[in-house]
C-alpha positions as CSV (number, residue, x, y, z in Angstrom):
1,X,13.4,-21.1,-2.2
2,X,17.3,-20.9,-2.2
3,X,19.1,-18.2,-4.5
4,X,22.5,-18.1,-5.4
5,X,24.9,-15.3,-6.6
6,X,25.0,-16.7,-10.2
7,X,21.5,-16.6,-10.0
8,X,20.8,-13.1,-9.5
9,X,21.3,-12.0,-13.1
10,X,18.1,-13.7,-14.0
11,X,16.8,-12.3,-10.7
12,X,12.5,-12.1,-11.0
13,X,10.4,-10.5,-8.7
14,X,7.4,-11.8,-10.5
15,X,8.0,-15.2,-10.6
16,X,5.8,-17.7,-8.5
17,X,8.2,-18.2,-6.2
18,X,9.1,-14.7,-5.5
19,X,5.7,-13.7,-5.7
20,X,4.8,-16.2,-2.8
21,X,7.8,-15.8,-0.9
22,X,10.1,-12.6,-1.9
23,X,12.6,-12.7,0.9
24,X,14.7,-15.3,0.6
25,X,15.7,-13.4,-3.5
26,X,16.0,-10.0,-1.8
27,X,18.1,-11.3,1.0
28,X,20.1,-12.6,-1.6
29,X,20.6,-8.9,-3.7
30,X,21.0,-7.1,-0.3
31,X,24.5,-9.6,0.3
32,X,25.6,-10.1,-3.2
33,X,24.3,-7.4,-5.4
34,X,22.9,-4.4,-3.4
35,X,22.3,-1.9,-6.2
36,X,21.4,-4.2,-9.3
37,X,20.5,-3.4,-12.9
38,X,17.8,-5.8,-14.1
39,X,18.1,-6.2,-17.5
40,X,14.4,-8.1,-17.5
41,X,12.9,-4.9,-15.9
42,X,15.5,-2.7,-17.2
43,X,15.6,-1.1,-13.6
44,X,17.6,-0.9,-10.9
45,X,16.5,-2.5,-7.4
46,X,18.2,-1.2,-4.3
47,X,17.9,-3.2,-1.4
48,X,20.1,-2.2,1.9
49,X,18.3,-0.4,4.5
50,X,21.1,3.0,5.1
51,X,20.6,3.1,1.0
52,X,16.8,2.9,0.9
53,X,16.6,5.4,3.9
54,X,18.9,7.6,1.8
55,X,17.3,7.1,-0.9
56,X,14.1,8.2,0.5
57,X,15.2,11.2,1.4
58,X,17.0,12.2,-1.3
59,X,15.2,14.8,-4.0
60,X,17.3,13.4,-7.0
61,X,15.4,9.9,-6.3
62,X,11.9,11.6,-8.1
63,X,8.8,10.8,-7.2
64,X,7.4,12.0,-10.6
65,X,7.5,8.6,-13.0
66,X,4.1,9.4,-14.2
67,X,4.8,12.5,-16.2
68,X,7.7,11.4,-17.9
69,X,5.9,8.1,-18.7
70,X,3.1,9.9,-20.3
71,X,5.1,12.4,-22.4
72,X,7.2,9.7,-24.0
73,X,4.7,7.1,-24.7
74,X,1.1,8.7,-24.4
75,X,1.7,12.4,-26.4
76,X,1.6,10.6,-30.0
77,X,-1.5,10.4,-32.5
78,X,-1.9,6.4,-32.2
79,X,-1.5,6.7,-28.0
80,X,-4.8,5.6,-26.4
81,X,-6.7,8.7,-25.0
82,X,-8.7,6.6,-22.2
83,X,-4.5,5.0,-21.1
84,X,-3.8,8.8,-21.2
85,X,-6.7,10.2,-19.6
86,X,-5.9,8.1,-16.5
87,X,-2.7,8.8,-16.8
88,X,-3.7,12.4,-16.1
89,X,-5.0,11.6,-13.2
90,X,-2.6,9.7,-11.8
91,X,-0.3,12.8,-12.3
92,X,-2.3,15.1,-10.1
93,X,-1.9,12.3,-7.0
94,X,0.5,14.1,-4.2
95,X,2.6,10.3,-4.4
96,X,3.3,11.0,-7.5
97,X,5.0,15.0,-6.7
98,X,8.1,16.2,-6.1
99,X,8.7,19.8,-4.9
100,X,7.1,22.5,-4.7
101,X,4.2,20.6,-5.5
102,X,4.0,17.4,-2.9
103,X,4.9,20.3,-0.3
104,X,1.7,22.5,-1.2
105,X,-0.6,18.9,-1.7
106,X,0.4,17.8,1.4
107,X,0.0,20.9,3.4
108,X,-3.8,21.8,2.2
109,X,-4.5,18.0,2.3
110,X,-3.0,17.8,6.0
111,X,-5.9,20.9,7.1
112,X,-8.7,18.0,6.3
113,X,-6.7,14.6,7.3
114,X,-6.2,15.4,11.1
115,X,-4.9,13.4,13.3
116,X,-8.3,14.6,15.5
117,X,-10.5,12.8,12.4
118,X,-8.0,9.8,12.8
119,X,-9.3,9.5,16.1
120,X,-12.7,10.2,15.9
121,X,-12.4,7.0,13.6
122,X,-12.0,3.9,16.4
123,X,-15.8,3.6,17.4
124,X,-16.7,3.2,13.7
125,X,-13.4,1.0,12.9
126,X,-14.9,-1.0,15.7
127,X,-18.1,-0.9,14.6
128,X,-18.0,-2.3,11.5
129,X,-14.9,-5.4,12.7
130,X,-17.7,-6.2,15.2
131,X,-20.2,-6.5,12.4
132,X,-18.1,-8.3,9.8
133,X,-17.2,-10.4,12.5
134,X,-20.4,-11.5,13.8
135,X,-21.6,-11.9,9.9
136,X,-18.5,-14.5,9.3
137,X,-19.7,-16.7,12.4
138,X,-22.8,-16.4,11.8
139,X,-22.8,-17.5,8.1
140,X,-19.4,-19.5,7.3
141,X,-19.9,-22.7,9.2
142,X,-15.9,-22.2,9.9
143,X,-14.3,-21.2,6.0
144,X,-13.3,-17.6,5.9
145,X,-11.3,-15.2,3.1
146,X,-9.9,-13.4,5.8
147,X,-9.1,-10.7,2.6
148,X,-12.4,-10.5,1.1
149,X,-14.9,-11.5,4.2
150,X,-12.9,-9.1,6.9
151,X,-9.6,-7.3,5.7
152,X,-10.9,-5.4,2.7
153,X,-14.7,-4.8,3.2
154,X,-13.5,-3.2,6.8
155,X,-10.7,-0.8,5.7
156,X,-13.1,-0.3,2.5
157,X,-16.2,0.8,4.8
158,X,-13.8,3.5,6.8
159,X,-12.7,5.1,3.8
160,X,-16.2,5.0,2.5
161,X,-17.4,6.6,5.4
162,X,-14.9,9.2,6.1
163,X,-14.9,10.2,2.4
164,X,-18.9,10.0,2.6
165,X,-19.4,8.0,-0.2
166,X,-22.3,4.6,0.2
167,X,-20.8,1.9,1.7
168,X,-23.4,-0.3,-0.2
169,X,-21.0,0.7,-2.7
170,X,-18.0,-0.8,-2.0
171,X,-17.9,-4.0,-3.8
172,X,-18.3,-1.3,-6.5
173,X,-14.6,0.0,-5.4
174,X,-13.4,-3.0,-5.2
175,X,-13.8,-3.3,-9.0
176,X,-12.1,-0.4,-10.0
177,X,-9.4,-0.3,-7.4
178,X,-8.7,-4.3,-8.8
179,X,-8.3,-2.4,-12.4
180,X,-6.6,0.4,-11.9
181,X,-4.0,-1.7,-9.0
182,X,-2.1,-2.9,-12.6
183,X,-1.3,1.0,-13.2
184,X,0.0,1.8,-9.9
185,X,1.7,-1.2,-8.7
186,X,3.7,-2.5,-11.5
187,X,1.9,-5.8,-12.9
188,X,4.4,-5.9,-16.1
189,X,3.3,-9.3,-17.0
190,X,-0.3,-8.1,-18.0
191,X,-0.3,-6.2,-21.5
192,X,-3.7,-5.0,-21.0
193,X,-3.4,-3.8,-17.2
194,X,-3.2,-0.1,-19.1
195,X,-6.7,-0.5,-20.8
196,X,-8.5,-2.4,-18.1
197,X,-6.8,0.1,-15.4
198,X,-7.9,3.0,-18.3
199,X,-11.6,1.9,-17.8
200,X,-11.4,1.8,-14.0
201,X,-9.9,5.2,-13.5
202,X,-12.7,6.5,-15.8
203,X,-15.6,4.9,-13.8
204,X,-14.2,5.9,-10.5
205,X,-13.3,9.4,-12.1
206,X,-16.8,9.6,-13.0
207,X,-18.5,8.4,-9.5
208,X,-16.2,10.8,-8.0
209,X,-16.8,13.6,-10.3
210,X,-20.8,13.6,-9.1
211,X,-19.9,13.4,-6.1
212,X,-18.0,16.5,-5.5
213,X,-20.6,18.4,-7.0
214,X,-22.8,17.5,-5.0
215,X,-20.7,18.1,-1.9
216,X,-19.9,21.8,-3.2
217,X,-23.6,22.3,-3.7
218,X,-24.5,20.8,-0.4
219,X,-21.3,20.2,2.3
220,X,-21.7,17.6,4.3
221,X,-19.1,16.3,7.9
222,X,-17.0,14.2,5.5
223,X,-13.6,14.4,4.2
224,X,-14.6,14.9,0.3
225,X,-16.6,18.1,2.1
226,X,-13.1,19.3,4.0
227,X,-11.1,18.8,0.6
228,X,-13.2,21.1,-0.8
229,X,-13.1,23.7,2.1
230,X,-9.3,23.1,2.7
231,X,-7.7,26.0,2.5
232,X,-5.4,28.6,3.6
233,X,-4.4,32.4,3.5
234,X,-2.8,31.3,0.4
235,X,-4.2,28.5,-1.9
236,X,-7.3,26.1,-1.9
237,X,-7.5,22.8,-3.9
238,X,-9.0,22.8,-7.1
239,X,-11.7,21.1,-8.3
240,X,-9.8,18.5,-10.5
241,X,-7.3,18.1,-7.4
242,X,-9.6,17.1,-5.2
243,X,-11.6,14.7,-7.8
244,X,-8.0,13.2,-7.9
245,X,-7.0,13.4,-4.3
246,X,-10.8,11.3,-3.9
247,X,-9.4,8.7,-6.4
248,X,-6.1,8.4,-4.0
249,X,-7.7,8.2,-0.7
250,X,-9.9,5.6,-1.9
251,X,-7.6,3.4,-3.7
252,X,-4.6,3.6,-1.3
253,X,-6.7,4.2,1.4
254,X,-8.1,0.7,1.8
255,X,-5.3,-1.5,0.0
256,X,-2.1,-0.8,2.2
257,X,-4.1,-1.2,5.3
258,X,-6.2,-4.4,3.4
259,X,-2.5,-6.0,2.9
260,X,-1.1,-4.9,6.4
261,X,-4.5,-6.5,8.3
262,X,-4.1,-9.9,6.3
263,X,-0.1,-9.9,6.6
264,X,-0.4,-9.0,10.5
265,X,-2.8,-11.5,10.9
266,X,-1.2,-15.0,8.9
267,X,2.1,-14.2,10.5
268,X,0.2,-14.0,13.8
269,X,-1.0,-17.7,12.7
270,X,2.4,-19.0,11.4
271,X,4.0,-17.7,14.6
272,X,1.5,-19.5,17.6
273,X,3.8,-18.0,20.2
274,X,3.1,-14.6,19.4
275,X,-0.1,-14.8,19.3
276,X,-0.4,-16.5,22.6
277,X,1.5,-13.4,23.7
278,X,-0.2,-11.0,22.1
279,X,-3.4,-12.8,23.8
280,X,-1.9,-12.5,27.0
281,X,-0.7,-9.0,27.2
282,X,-3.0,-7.1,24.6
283,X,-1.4,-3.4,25.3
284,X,1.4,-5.0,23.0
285,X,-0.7,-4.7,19.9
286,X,1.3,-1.3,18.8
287,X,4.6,-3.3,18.4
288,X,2.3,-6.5,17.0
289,X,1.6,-4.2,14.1
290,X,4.9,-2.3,13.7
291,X,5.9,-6.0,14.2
292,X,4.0,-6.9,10.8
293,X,5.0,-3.4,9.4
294,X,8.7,-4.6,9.3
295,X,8.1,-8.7,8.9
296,X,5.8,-8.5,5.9
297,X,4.4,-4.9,4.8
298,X,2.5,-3.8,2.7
299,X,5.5,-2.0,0.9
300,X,7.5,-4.2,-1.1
301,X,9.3,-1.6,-3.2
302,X,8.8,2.2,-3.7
303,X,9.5,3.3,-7.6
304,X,11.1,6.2,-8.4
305,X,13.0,8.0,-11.5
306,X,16.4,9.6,-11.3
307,X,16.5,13.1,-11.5
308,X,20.4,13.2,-11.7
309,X,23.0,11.0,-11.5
310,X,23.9,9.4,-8.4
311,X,26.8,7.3,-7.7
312,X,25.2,4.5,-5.5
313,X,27.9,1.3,-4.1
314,X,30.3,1.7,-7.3
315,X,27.2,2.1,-9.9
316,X,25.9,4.9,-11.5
317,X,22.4,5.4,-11.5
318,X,21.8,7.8,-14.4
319,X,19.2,10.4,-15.1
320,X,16.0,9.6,-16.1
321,X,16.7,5.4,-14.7
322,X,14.0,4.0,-13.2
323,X,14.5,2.4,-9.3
324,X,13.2,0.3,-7.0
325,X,14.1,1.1,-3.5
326,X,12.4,-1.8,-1.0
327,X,11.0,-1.7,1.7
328,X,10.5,-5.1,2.2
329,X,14.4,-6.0,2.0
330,X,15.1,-2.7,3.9
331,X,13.4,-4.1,6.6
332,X,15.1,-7.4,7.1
333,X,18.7,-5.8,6.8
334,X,20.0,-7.8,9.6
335,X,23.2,-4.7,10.0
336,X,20.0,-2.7,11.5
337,X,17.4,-5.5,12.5
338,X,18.8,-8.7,14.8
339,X,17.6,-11.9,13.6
340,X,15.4,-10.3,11.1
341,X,13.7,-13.1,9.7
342,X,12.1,-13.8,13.4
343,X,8.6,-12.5,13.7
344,X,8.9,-10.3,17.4
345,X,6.1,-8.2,18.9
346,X,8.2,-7.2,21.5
347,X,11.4,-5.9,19.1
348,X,12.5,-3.1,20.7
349,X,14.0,-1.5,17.9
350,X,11.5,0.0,14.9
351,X,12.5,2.3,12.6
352,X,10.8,-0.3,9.6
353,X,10.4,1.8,6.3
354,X,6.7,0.4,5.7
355,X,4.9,3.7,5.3
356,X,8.1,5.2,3.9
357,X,10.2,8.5,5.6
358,X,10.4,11.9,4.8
359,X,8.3,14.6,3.0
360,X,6.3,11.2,1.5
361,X,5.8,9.2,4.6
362,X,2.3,7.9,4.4
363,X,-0.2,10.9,4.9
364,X,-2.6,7.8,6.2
365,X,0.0,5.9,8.4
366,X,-2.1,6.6,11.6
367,X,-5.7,5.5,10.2
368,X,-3.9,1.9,9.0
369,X,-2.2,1.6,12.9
370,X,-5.9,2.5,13.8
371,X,-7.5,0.0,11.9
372,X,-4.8,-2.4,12.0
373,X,-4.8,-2.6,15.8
374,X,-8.5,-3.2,15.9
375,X,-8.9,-5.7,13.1
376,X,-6.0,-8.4,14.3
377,X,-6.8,-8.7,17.9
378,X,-10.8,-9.1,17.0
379,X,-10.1,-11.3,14.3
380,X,-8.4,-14.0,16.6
381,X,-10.6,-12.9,19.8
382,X,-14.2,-14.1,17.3
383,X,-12.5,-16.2,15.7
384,X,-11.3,-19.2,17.7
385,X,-8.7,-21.5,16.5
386,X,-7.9,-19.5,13.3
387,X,-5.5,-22.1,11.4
388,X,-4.2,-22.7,7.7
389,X,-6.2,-24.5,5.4
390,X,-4.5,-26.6,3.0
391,X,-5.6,-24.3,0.2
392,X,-2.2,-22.1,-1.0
393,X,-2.3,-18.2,-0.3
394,X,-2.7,-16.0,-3.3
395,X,-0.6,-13.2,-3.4
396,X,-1.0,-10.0,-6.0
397,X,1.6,-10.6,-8.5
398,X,3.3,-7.1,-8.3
399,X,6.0,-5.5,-7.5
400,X,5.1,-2.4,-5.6
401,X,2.9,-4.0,-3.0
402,X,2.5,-7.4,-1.0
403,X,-0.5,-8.4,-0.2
404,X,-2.7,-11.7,-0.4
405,X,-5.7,-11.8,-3.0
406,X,-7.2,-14.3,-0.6
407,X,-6.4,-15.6,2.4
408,X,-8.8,-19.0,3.4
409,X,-8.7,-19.8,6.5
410,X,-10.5,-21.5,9.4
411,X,-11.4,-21.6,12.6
412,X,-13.9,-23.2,15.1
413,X,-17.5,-22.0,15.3
């Protein structure tokens, strides 16, 4: 795919090219039109790392899209009360604050997501890649969806069980996280994403809803148990915030990492080097992941809403404007990353926006490294000769996230 400067005007994140391959367009915005105004998304898309990391950090950038959304096109008699109801709940998710609210979210949620729980993970994470594993070579005959046979049904089992909820019912989650994924992560060329995601958030709502009440009639060692125990001299979290904090965790709790597994692995595959080396010297599986992190995360743009106006590169980005700061094109900016369209384990320098910066870096950014740097090395270590098949890649047509809705593959029994 080769884009030109006259070309940008038209510029479509959603098209099938982009969708399959979205560098080669945001290489092209990051030279020629760093902060642009897309008329087709009426949004503007800003694309150099020092203005994403600025960005990031800035307050006037708001994290709060969902209440304006909701006030302006969910408040009136003919609005849809399910498409407003999960509206609500997307409101109460600590992503979705600014401050003082993210602040006080983030420190109660902190007191039951500890980096001593992360830990306390990596038997269990690899547990269940051992088990997945030995299912796929002892079923497949050689044909594996490296997504829906390995990536998802592993990051989906942690959650599961740190949260406490059945793993038996994770296909279950699968469902719902599939419909609501159309709310959260932008799929504008679906006009019923907002009714199908509508019916998932109430489901899931629902699930979870039981669920705490049965954990604050009977606590259990699980994280739904600690949300509902987290507190300080000061505050506790509610029972509607931790109903929605549940919804979170187990939506973005298994989809970045899903997308950064799958990623990590096919660029592992396209780049036969690395992997030899990564084979070779296995104590460089940190950088193989913030390797992937950078080369293809699962972050392809973080939205946000202008608070103020900023003047941004000659433009003014006015209140109330929605933008798309990415990650993705951050993270190639060859003024901060030499030769950034090579794939590297053993870059030296990181600093990749994937799990974002500041007061919303990623609350689970350690539990995705965990899982991560179990899932890639096992995957290639049980399954021998992973290759291509001839079938294309299907990637989620969004533009928040980049991930693969399968990945076929094979590999040698």
């Amino acid at each position: 795919m080769t884009v030109s400067p006259t070309d940008l005007a038209h510029a479509d994140l959603l098209g099938a090219e982009a969708v399959a391959d979205p560098y080669p367009l945001l290489a092209a915005l990051r030279e020629h039109d760093p902060v642009h105004w897309s008329a087709r998304y009426r949004s503007w898309f800003v694309t150099r790392y020092d203005d994403v990391l600025a960005a990031l950090r800035d307050e006037r950038f708001s994290s709060d899209r969902i209440t304006p959304y909701r006030r302006a096109k969910l408040e009136g008699p003919g609005a849809d009360a399910g498409v407003r109801a999960a509206f609500e709940v997307l409101e109460g998710w600590m992503v979705f604050k600014d401050q003082p609210d993210h602040k006080r979210l983030r420190r109660l949620l902190s007191r039951a997501f500890t980096p001593r729980a992360v830990t306390g993970m990596t038997s269990s994470v690899e547990e269940i890649a051992s088990e997945l594993l030995d299912g796929i070579v002892a079923t497949s005959g050689g044909d594996v969806d490296l997504i829906g046979d390995f990536a998802y049904p592993l990051t989906a089992s942690v959650i599961a069980d740190m949260l406490g909820v059945p793993r038996a019912d994770r296909e279950q989650f699968k469902d719902w996280s599939d419909q609501i994924t159309g709310l959260v992560f932008g799929g504008m060329g679906d006009a019923s994403r907002h009714e199908v995601g509508a019916r998932g958030m109430a489901e899931l709502t629902a699930y979870l809803s039981e669920l705490v009440r049965a954990h604050e009639r009977e606590p259990a060692d699980d994280l739904i148990s600690a949300m509902i125990s987290a507190r300080d001299d000061r505050d506790a979290l509610s029972h509607d915030e931790v109903i929605s904090t549940g919804v979170l965790l187990l939506f973005a709790g298994h989809e970045t990492t899903t997308n950064l597994i799958g990623s990590g692995i096919l660029a592992l595959v396209q780049h036969p080097g690395q992997r030899a080396l990564l084979g070779d010297h296995p104590e460089l599986v940190g950088g193989a992941v913030e390797e992937a992190l950078r080369f293809d995360g699962p972050a392809k743009t973080v939205a946000r809403v202008m608070g103020d106006d900023v003047e941004l590169r000659g433009r003014t980005l006015r209140r109330g404007e929605r933008v798309f700061l990415s990650p993705s094109s951050a993270n190639r900016d060859p003024s901060v990353f030499p030769d950034p369209d090579a794939f590297d384990i053993t870059r030296e320098k990181s600093g990749q926006l994937g799990f974002g910066i500041g007061m919303h870096y990623c609350l689970g950014a350690p539990l995705a490294r965990l899982e991560a740097s179990i899932a890639i090395p096992r995957a290639f270590a049980r399954l021998p000769g992973l290759r291509l098949t001839d079938e294309p890649l299907e990637w989620h047509p969004v533009l928040l996230s980049r991930g693969m809705q399968r990945f076929p593959a094979q590999f040698t029994p």
